[in-house]
PANU-182154 format. One record per residue (C-alpha): x, y, z; chain; residue number from 1; residue in one letter. Coordinates in Angstrom, 1 decimal. Each point is the difference from the previous one (the first is absolute). Layout:
ATOM     px     py     pz c   k r
ATOM      X      Y      Z A NUM a
...
This chain:
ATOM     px     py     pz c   k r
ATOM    0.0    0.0    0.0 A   1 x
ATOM    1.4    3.4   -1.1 A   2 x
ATOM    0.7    2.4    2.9 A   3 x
ATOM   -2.8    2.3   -1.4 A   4 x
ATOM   -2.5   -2.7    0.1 A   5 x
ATOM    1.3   -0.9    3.8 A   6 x
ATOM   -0.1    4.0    0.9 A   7 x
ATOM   -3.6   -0.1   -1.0 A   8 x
ATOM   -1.0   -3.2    1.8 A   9 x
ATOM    0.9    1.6    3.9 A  10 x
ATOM   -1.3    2.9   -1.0 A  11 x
ATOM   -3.5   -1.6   -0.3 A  12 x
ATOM    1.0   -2.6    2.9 A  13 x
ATOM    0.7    3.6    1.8 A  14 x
ATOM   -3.4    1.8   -1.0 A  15 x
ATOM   -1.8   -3.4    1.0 A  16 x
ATOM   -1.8   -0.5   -3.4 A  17 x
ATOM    0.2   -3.7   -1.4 A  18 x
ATOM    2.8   -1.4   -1.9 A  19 x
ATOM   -1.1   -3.1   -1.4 A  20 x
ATOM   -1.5    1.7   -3.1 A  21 x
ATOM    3.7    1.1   -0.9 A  22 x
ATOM    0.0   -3.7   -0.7 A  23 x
ATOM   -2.0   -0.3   -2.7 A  24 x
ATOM    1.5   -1.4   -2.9 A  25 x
ATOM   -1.0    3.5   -1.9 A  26 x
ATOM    2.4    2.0    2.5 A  27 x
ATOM    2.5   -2.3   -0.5 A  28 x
ATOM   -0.1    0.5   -3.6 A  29 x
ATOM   -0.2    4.1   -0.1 A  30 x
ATOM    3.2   -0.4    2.6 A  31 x
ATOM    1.8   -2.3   -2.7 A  32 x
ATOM   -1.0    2.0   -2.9 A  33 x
ATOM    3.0    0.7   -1.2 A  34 x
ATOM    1.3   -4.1   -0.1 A  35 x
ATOM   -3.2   -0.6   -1.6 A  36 x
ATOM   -0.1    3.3   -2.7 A  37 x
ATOM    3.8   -1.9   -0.7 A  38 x
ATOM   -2.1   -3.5   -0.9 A  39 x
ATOM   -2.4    1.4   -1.7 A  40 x
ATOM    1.6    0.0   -3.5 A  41 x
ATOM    0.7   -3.7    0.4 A  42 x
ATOM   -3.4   -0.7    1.0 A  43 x
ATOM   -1.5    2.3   -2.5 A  44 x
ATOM    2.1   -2.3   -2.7 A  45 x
ATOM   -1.4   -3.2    1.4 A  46 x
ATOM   -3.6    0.9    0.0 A  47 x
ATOM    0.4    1.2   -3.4 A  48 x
ATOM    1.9   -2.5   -1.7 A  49 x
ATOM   -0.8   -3.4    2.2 A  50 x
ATOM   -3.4    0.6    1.8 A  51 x
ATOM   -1.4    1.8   -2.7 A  52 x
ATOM    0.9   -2.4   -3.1 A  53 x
ATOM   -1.4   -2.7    2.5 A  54 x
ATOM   -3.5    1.4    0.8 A  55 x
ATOM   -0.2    1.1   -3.7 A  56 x
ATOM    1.0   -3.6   -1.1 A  57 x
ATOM   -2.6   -1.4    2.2 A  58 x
ATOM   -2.7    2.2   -1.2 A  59 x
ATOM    0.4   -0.5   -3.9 A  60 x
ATOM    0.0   -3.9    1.1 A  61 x
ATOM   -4.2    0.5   -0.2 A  62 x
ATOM    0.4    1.7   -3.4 A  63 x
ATOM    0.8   -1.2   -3.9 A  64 x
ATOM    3.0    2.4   -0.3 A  65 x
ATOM    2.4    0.1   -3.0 A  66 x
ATOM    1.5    3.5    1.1 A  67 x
ATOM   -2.4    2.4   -1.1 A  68 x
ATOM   -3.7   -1.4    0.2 A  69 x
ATOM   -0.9   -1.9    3.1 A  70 x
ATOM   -3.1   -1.8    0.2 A  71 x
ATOM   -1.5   -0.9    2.9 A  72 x
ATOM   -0.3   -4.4    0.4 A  73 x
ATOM   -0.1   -0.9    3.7 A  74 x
ATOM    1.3   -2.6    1.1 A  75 x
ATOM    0.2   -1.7   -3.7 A  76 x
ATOM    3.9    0.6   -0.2 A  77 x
ATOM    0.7   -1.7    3.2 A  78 x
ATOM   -2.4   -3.3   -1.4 A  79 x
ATOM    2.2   -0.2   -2.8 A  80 x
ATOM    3.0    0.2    2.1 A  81 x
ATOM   -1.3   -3.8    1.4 A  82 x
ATOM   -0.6   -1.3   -3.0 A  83 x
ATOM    2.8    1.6   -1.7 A  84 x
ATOM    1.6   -2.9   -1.9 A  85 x
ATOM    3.3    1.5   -0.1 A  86 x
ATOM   -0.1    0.5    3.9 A  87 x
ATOM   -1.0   -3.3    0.4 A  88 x
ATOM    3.1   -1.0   -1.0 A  89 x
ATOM    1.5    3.3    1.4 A  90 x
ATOM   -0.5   -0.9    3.0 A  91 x
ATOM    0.9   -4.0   -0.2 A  92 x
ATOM    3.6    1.5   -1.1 A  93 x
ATOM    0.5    2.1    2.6 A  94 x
ATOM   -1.2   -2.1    2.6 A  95 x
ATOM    3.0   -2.1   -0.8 A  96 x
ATOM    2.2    2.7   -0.5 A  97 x
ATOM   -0.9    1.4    3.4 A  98 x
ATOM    0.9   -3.7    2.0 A  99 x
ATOM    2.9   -0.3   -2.0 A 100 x
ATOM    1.1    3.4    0.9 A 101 x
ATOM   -0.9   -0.4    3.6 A 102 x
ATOM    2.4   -3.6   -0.1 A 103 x
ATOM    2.8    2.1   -1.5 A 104 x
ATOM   -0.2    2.9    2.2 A 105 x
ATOM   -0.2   -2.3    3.0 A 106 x
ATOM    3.0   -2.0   -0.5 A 107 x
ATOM    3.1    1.1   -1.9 A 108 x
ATOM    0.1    3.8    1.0 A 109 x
ATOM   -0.3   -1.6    3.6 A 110 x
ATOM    2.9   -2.6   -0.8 A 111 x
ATOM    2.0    2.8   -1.6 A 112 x
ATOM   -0.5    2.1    2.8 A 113 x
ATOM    0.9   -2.7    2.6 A 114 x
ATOM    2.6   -0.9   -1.7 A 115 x
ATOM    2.0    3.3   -0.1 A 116 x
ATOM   -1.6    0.8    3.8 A 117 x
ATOM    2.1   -3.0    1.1 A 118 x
ATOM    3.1    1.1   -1.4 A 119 x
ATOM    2.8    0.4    2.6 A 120 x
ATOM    1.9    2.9   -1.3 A 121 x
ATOM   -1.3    3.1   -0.7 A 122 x
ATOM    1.8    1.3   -3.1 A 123 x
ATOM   -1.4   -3.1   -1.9 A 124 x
ATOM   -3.6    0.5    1.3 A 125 x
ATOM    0.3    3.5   -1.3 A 126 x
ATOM    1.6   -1.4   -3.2 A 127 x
ATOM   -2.6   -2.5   -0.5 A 128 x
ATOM   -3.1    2.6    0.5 A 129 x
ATOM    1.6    2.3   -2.7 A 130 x
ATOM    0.1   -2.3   -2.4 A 131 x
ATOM   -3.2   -1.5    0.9 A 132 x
ATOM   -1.6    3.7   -0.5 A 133 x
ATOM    2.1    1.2   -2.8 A 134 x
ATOM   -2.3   -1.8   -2.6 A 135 x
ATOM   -2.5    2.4    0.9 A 136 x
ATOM    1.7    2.7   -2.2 A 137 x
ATOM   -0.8   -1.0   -2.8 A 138 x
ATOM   -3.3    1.3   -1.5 A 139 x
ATOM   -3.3   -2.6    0.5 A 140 x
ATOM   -0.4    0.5   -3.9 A 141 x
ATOM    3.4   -0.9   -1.0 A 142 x
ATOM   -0.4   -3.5    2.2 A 143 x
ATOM   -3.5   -1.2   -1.4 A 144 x
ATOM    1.5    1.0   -3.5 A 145 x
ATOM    2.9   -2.4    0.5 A 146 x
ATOM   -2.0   -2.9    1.5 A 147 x
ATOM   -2.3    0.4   -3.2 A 148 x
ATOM    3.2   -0.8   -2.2 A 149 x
ATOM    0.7   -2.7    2.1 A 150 x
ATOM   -3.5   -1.7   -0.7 A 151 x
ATOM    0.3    0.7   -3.6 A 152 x
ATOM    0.1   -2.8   -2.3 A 153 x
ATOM    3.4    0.9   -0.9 A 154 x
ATOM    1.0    1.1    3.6 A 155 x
ATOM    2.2   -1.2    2.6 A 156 x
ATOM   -1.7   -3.1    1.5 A 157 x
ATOM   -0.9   -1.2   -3.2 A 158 x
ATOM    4.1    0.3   -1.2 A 159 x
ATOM    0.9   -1.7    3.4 A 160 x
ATOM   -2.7   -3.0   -0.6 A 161 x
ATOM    1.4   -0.2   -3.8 A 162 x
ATOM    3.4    0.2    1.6 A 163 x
ATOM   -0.4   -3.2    2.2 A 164 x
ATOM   -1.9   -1.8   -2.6 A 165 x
ATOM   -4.0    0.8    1.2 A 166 x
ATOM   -1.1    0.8   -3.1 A 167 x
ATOM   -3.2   -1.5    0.4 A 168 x
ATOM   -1.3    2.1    3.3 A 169 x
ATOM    1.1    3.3   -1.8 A 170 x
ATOM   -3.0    2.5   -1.0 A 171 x
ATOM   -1.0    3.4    0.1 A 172 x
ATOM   -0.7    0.2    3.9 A 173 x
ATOM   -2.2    2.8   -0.3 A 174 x
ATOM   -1.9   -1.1   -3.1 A 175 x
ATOM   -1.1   -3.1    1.2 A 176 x
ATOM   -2.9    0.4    2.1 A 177 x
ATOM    0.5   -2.9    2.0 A 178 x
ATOM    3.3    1.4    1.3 A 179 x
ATOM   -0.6    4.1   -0.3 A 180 x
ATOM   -1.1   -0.1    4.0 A 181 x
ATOM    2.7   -1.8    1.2 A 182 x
ATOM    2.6    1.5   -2.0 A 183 x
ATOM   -0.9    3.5    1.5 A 184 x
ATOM    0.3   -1.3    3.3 A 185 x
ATOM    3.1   -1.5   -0.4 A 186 x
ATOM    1.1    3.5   -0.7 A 187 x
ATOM    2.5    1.6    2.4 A 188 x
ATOM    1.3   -3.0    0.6 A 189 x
ATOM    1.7   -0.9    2.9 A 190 x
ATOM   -2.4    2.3    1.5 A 191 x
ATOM    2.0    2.0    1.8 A 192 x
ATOM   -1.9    3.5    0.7 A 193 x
ATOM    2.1    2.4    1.3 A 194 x
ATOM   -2.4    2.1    2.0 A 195 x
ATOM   -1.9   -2.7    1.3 A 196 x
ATOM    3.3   -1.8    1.4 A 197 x
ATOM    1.0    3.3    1.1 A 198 x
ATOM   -3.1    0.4    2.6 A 199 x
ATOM    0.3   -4.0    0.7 A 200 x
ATOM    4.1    1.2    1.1 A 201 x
ATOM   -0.9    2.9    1.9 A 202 x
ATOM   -2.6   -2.1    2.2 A 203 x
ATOM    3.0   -3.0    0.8 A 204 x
ATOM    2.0    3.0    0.8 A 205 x
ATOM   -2.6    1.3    1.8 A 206 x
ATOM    0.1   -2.9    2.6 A 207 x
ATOM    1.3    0.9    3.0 A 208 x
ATOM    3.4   -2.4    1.1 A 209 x
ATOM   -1.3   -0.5    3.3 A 210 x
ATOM   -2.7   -2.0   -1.4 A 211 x
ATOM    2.1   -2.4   -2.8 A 212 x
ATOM    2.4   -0.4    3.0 A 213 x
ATOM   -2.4   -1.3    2.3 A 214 x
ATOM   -1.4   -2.3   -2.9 A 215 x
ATOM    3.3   -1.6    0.0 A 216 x
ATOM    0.6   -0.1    3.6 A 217 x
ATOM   -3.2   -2.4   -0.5 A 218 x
ATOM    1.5   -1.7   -2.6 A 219 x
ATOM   -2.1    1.5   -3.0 A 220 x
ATOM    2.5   -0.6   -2.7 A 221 x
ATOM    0.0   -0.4   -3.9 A 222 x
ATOM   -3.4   -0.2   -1.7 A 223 x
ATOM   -1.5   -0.4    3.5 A 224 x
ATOM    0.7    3.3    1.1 A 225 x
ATOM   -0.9    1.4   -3.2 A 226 x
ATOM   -3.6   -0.9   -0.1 A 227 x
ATOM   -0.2    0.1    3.6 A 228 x
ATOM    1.6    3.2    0.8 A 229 x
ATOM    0.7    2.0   -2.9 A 230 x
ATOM   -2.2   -0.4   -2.2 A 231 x
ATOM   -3.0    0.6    2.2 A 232 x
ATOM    1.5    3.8    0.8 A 233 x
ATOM    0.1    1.0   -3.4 A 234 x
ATOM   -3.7   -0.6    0.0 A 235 x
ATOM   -1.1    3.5   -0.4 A 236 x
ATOM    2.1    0.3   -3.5 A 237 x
ATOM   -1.8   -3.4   -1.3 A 238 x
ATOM   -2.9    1.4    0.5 A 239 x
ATOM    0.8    3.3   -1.6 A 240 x
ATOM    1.3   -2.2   -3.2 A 241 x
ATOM   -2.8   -1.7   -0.2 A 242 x
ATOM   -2.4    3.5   -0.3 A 243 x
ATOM    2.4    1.1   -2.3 A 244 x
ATOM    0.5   -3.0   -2.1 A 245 x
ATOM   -4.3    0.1   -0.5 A 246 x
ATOM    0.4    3.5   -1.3 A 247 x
ATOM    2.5   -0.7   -1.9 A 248 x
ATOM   -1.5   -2.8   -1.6 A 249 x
ATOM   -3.4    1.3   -0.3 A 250 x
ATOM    1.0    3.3   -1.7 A 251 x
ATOM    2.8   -1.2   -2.1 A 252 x
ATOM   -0.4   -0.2   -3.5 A 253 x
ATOM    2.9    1.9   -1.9 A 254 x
ATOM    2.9   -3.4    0.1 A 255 x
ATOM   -3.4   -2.1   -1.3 A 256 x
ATOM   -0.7    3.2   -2.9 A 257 x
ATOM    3.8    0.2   -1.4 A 258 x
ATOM    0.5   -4.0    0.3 A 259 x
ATOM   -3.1   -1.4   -1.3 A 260 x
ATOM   -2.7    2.8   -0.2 A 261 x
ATOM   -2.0   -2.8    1.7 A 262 x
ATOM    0.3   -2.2   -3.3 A 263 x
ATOM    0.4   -2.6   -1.3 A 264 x
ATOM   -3.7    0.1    0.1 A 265 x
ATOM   -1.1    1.2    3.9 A 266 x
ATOM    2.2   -2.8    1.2 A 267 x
ATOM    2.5    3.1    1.9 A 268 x
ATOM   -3.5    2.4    0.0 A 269 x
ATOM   -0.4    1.4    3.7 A 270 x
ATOM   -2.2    2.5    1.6 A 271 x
ATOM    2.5    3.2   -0.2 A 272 x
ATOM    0.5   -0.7   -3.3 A 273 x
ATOM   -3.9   -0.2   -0.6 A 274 x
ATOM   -0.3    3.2    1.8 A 275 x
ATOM    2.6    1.4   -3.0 A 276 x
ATOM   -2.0   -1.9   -2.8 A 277 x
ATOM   -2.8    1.2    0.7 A 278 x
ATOM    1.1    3.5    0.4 A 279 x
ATOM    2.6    0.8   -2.3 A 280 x
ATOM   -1.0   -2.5   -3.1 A 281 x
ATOM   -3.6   -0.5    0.6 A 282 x
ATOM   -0.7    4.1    1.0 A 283 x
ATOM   -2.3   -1.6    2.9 A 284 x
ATOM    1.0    1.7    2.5 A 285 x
ATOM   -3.4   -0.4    2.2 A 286 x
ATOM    1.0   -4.0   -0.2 A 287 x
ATOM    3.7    0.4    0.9 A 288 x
ATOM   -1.3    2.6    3.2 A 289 x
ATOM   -2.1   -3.0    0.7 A 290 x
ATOM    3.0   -2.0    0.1 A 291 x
ATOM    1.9    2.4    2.1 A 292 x
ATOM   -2.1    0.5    2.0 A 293 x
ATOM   -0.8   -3.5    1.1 A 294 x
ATOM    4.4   -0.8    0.3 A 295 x
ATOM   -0.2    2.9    2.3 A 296 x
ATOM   -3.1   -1.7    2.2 A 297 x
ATOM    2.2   -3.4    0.4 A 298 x
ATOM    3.3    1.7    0.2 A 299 x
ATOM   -1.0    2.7    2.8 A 300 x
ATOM   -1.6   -2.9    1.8 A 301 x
ATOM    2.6   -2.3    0.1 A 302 x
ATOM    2.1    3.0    1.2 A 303 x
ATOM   -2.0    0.4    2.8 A 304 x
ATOM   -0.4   -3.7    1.1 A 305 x
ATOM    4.3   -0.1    0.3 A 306 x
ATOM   -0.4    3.5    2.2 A 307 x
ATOM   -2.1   -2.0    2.1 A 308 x
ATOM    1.7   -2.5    0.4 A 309 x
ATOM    3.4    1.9    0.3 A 310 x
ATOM   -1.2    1.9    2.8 A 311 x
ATOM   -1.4   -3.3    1.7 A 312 x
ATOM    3.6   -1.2    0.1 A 313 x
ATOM    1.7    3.2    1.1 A 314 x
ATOM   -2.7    0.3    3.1 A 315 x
ATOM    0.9   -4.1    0.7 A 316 x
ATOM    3.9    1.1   -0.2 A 317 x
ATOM   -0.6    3.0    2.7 A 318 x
């Protein structure tokens, strides 16, 4: 409290009127004005070009609206959304997609960051976490770009197959439709997200010695002490991988638009890229807010289910 605001407070304690009312939530605003005139801009930016495009998106979703004339249809853009074939398999896709996703996200950052947290010496550790990060340098474009050369029918894997005599299992990977899916999730391989294994570090780092000597006093060693001990502390950054990993997933669509455009056929087709079909190519733009507008209903809930249960295990730890 400011010493103007403090000044004023025993001067009313003094006089014997009530002070309570210097509590209200409007007082502590006009006595803050100036931090908040400072936010302002950057609030003034977010209702404008994130609140705003939202409610507008989910107030054309009741219209036919290619742009310029909108049409008012009820609820007849979010009916064909369900029986949307293309969603149908839209959402088939990214339903395996998403468990695949969660799997990787799950396991090999968390080895990774294991791994390096386990390291003895520090200089290496710090060696080992550059190089582990460096990758993330280079632009997202330049890296989808290169894995789409690799699936080409000419492309690395195919050379190496020919190379060790598989000729016969050779093919364009992302032209076949019965291996388009898998060959996008095999991208990245081994898997290794920098950011991710980055948070996954900072919680192992964040345990506190005390505890992982103990464990060992008790003779929690090896694997044992990892899924007993460790693992079990780092469960607020789990959880915040998973809620980001369902986001991800969800809204993604621009690896699945330069690799495959969701071809061959609608075997790659997913909802984020329906969203862009339908707006872009098709000029419905009343469909794709329809679209948006229900990945925003199942993404802000799942958002809040892992808050809940976040805070649940932060009030258990206390």
């Amino acid at each position: 409290m400011t010493k103007t605001t403090q000044s004023s407070v025993a001067a009313e304690r003094s006089s014997g009127e009530p002070v309570a009312r210097h509590h209200s939530s409007w007082y502590r605003i006009w006595a803050s004005r100036r931090l908040y005139l400072l936010i302002l801009p950057g609030f003034g930016g977010a209702l404008l070009f994130q609140y705003y495009p939202f409610l507008t998106a989910f107030y054309r979703s009741f219209f036919s609206w290619d742009g310029r004339n909108a049409y008012w249809v009820g609820l007849n853009n979010f009916e064909f959304f369900i029986s949307d074939p293309r969603l149908m398999i839209a959402w088939v896709n990214i339903g395996k997609l998403l468990v695949w996703n969660l799997f990787v996200t799950m396991t090999v950052p968390v080895m990774v960051a294991y791994l390096i947290f386990r390291l003895t010496n520090d200089r290496h550790r710090y060696i080992f976490r550059v190089l582990f990060v460096l990758p993330i340098v280079v632009p997202g474009f330049v890296n989808i770009i290169l894995w789409r050369w690799f699936f080409a029918n000419q492309g690395a894997i195919n050379i190496v197959l020919r190379g060790v005599g598989l000729d016969a299992i050779t093919r364009p990977w992302l032209g076949d439709p019965n291996t388009a899916l898998y060959a996008l999730m095999f991208m990245g391989f081994p898997w290794v997200s920098s950011v991710t294994m980055l948070i996954y570090l900072a919680g192992f780092l964040g345990i506190p010695k005390e505890v992982l000597d103990a464990a060992v006093v008790d003779g929690a060693t090896g694997l044992k002490r990892f899924f007993k001990v460790e693992l079990p502390l780092i469960r607020g950054q789990l959880k915040l991988q998973v809620v980001l990993t369902f986001i991800g997933t969800l809204q993604g669509f621009e690896t699945v638009l330069i690799m495959t455009r969701g071809g061959p056929g609608f075997s790659t087709q997913v909802p984020g890229l329906r969203l862009y079909q339908a707006a872009i190519l098709d000029a419905d733009l009343g469909y794709a807010c329809a679209i948006g507008t229900v990945l925003f209903v199942i993404i802000f809930g799942i958002t809040m289910i892992n808050q809940h249960f976040i805070k649940g295990s932060q009030a258990l730890e206390q």
